[in-house]
C-alpha positions as CSV (number, residue, x, y, z in Angstrom):
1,X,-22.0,-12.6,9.1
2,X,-22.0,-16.2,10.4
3,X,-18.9,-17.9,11.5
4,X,-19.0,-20.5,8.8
5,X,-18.8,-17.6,5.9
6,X,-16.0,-16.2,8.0
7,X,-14.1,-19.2,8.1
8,X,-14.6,-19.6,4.2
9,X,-13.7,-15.9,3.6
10,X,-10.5,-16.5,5.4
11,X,-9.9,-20.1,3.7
12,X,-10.4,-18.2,0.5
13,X,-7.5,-15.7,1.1
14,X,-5.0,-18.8,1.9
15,X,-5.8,-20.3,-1.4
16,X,-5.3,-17.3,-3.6
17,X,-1.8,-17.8,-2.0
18,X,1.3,-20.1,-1.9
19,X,0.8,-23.1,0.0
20,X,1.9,-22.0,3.4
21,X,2.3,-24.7,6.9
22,X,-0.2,-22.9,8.6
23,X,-4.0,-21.8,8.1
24,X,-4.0,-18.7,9.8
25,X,-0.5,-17.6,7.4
26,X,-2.7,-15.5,5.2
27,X,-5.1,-13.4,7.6
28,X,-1.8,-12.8,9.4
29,X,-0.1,-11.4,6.6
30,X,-2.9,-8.6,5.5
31,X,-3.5,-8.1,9.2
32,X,0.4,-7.1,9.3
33,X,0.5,-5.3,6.2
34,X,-2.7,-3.2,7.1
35,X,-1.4,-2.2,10.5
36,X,2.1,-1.0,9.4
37,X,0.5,0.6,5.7
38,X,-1.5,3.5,7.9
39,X,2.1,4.8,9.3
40,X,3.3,6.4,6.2
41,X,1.8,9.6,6.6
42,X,1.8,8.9,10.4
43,X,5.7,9.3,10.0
44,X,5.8,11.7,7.4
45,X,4.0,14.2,9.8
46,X,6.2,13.1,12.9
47,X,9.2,13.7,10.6
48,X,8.3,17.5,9.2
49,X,9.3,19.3,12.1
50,X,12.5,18.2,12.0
51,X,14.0,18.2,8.2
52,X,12.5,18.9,4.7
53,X,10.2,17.0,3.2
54,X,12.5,15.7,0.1
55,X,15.5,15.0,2.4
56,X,13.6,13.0,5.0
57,X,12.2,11.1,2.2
58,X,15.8,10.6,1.2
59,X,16.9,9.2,4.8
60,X,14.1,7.5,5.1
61,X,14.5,5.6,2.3
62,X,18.7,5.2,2.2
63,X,17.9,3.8,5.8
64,X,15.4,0.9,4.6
65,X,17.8,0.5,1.5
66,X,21.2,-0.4,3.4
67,X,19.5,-2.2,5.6
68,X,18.4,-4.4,3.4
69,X,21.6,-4.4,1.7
70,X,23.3,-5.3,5.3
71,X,21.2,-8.5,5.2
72,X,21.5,-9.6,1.8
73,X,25.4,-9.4,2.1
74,X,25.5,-10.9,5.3
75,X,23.2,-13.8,3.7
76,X,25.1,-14.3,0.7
77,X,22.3,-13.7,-1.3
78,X,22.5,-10.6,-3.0
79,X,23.8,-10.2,-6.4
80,X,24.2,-8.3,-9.6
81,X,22.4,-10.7,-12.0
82,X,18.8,-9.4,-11.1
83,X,19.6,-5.6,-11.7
84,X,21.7,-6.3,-15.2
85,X,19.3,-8.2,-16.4
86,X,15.8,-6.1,-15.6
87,X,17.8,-2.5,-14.8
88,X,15.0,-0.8,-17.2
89,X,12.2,-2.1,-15.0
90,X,14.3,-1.2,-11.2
91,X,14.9,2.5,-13.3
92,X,10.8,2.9,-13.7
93,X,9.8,1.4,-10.8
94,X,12.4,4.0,-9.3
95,X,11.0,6.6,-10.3
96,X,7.6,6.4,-9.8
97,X,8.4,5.5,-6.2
98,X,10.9,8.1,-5.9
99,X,8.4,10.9,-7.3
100,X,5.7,9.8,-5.4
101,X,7.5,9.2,-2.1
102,X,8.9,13.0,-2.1
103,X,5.2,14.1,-3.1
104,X,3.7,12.5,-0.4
105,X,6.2,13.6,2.6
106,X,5.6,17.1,1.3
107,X,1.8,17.0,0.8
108,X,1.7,16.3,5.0
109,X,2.2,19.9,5.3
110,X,-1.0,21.2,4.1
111,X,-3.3,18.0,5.0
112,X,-3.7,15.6,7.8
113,X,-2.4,12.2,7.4
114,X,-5.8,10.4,8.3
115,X,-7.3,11.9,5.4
116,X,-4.3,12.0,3.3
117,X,-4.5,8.2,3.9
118,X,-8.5,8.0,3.1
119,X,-7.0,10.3,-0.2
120,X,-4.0,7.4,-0.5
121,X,-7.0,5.2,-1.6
122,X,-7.5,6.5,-4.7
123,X,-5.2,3.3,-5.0
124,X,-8.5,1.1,-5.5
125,X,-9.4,3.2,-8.4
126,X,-6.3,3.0,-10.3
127,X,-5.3,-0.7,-9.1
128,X,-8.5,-2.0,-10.6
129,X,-8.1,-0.1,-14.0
130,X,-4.6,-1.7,-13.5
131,X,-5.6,-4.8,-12.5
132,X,-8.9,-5.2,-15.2
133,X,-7.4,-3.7,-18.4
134,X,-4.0,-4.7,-18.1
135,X,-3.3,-7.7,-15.9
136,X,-6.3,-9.5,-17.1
137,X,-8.0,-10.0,-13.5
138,X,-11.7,-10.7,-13.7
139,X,-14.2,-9.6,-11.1
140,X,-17.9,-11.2,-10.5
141,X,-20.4,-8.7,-10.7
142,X,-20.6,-8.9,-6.8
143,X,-16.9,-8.1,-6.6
144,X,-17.5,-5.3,-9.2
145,X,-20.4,-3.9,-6.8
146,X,-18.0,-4.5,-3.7
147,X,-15.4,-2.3,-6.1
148,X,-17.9,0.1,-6.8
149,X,-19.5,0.5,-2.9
150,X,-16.1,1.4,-1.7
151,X,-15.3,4.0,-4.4
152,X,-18.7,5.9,-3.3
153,X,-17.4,5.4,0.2
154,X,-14.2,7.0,-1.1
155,X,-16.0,9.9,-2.9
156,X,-17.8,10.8,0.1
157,X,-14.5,10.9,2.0
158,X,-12.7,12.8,-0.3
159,X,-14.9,15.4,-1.9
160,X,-16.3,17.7,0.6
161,X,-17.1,20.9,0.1
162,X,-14.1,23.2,-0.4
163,X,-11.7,20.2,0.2
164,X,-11.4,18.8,-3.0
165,X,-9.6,21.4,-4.4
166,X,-7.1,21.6,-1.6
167,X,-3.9,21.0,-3.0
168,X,-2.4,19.0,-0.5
169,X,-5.2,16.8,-1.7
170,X,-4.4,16.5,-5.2
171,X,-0.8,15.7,-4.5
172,X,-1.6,13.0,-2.4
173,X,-4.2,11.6,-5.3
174,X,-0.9,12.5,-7.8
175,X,1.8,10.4,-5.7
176,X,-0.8,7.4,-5.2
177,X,-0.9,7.5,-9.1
178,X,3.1,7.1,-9.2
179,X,2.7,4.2,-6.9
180,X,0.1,2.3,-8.3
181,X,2.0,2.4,-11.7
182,X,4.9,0.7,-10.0
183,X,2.5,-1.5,-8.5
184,X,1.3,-2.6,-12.1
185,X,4.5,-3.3,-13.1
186,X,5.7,-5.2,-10.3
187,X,2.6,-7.3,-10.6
188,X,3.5,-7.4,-14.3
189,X,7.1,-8.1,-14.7
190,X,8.6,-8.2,-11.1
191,X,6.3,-11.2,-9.8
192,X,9.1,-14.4,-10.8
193,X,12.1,-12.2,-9.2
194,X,13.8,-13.2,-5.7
195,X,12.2,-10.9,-3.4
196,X,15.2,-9.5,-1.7
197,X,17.0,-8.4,-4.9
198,X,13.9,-7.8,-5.8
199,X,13.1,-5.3,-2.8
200,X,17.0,-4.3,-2.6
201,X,17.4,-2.7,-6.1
202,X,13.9,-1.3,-5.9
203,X,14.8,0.7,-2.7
204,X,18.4,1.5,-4.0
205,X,17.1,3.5,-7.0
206,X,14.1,4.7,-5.6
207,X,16.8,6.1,-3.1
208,X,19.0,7.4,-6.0
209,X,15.9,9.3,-7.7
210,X,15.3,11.0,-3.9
211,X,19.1,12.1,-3.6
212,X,18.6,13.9,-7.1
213,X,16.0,15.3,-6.0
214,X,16.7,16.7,-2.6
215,X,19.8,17.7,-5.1
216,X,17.5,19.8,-7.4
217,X,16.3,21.4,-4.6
218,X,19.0,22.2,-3.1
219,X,18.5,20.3,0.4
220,X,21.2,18.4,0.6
221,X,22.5,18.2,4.4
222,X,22.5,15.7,7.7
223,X,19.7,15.8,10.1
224,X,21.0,17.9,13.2
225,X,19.7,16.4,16.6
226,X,19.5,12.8,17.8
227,X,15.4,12.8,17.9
228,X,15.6,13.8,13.7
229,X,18.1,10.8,13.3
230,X,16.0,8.2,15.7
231,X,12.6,9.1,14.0
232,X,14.4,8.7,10.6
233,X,15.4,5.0,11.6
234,X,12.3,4.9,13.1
235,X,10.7,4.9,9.6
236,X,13.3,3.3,7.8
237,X,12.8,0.1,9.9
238,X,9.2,0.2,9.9
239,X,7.7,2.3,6.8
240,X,10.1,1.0,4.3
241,X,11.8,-2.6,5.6
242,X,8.7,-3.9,7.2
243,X,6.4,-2.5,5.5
244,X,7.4,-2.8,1.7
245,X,8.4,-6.4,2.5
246,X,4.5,-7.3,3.8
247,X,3.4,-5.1,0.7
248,X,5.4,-7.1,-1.8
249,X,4.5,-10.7,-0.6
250,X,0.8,-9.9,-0.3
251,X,0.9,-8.3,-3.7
252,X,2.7,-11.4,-5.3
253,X,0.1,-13.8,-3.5
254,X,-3.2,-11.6,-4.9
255,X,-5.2,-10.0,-7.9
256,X,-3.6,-6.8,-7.7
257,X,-7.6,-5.4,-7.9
258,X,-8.6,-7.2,-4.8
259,X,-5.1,-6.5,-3.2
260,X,-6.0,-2.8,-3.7
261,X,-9.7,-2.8,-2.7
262,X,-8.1,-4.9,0.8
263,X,-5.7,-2.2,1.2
264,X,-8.4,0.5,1.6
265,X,-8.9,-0.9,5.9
266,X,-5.7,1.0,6.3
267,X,-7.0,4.4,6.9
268,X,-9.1,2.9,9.4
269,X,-5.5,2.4,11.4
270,X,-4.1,5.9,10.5
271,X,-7.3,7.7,12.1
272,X,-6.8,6.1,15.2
273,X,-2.7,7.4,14.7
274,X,-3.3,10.6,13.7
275,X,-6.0,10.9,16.6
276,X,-3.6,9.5,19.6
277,X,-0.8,11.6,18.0
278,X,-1.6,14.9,16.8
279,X,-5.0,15.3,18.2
280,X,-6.9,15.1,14.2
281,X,-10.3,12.9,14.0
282,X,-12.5,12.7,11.1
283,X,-15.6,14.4,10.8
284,X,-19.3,13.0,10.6
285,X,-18.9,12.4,6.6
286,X,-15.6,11.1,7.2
287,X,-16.6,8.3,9.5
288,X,-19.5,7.3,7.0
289,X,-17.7,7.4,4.0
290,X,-15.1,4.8,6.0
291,X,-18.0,2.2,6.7
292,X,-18.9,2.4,3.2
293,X,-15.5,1.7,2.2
294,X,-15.2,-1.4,4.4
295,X,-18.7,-2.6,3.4
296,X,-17.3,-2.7,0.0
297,X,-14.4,-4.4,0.9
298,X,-16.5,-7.5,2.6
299,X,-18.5,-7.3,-0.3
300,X,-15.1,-8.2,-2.8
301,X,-13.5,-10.0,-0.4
302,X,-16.6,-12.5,0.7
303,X,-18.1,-12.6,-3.2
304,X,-16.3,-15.6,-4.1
305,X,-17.1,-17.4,-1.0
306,X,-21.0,-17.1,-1.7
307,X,-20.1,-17.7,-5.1
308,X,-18.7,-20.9,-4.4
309,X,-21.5,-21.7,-2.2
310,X,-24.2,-21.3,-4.7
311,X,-22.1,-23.7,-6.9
312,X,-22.0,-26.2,-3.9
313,X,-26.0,-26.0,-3.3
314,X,-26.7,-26.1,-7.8
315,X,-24.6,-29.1,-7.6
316,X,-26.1,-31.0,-4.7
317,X,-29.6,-30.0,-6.1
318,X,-28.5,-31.4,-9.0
319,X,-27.3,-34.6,-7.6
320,X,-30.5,-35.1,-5.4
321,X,-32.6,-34.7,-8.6
């Protein structure tokens, strides 16, 4: 790629989003977003020898949640008008989250979390159905090749002999579900709320739908040793705080089908993770099903620059005619 489609790829990005003081604002943000989006099943793992699934999902969670609420108090900008008025939209978005959060911190037991991550991007699939057939984005026909490269690249990932019938693998594909159905509806009806009520109310019932659950099951109890409790702010912080915050901007400032097809460099990171930390790399197939993914993903993400391109050129022929 030459460095004046790179420059317009990146130029492209910043105009999809708010104005913002600086042209690099935009890169920066998905560069964030995609380095702390691989650690979720990253901490999930580092968390499972230390608690149960549901009630580190709980902690984890509860952690991000008063945190958040810390800040908004301390602010003076959290308040009750945001939850009274849209409390049916915080209850689904809730639970989906909830549901798929306790899923996925469970599902780490019987899969790796580089591939569960690879799995996580099912996402694309669902976000563009999302995005297409109920949000009204539109896709060129390059971006719908783009779309289509990285699902093969996904297929070849995923469905491996004997693998794709692995549980742990269709839970993972079953919590990403969950998620991207909150993602439609924030994208839908959560896009013109301020983003720390927003993000506060969203964690606090998410939280709520985890504590019954970890109820249910009867898990209910404080972590017991200081590493449990340091790995659980550990995640709070990062997973959920950080994280969700990058997630939520970026998904307010893009197509929620190009925001998903973006999101699919993020296993990349979680290979490297799961490699440095528990001694898991991907196989052959793995590895090529990953470049196919990101060729698809510089296929969607540089279609409209050659798009725009080929308008410049038909108009300057035009002109010199």
């Amino acid at each position: 790629m030459d460095v004046h489609l790179y420059r317009e790829i990146i130029l492209t990005t910043r105009n999809q989003q708010f104005p913002t003081p600086h042209s690099l604002a935009g890169p920066a943000l998905l560069l964030a977003l995609l380095l702390v989006d691989s650690l979720h099943f990253v901490f999930a793992r580092l968390l499972l020898p230390h608690a149960n699934p549901f009630l580190s999902a709980l902690f984890v969670m509860g952690i991000g949640t008063l945190e958040v609420g810390i800040f908004g108090i301390v602010t003076g900008r959290l308040g009750l008008a945001a939850f009274t008025r849209h409390w049916r939209f915080f209850l689904a978005i809730g639970f989906c989250i909830g549901v798929s959060t306790a899923i996925s911190y469970s599902a780490v037991a019987l899969i790796d979390p580089g591939t569960a991550s690879i799995l996580g991007k099912t996402s694309i699939v669902f976000g563009v159905a999302f995005g297409i057939f109920w949000l009204g984005d539109r896709f060129s026909p390059l971006q719908m090749a783009g779309a289509a490269l990285a699902l093969i690249g996904l297929v070849i990932v995923t469905f491996q002999p004997g693998d794709y019938l692995r549980v742990g693998s269709l839970l993972i594909v079953f919590s990403t579900l969950l998620y991207s159905v909150h993602t439609a509806l924030t994208k839908r009806y959560g896009g013109g709320m301020d983003l720390l009520n927003f993000f506060f109310y969203r964690l606090l019932l998410t939280s709520l739908f985890l504590f019954a659950i970890a109820g249910i099951q009867g898990e209910l109890a404080l972590p017991a040793t200081p590493t449990a409790w340091g790995l659980l702010l550990l995640a709070g912080t990062v997973d959920v705080v950080i994280s969700r915050t990058l997630y939520y901007t970026a998904l307010r400032r893009l197509d929620m089908s190009v925001f998903s097809i973006l999101l699919t460099v993020a296993p990349v990171a979680a290979i490297l993770w799961s490699f440095l930390l528990f001694d898991v790399f991907p196989n052959p197939r793995q590895l090529l099903g990953g470049g196919v993914v990101l060729a698809g993903v510089l296929l969607v993400t540089a279609a409209p620059v050659l798009a725009r391109r080929q308008k410049r050129r038909q108009a300057a022929a035009l002109a010199a005619d």
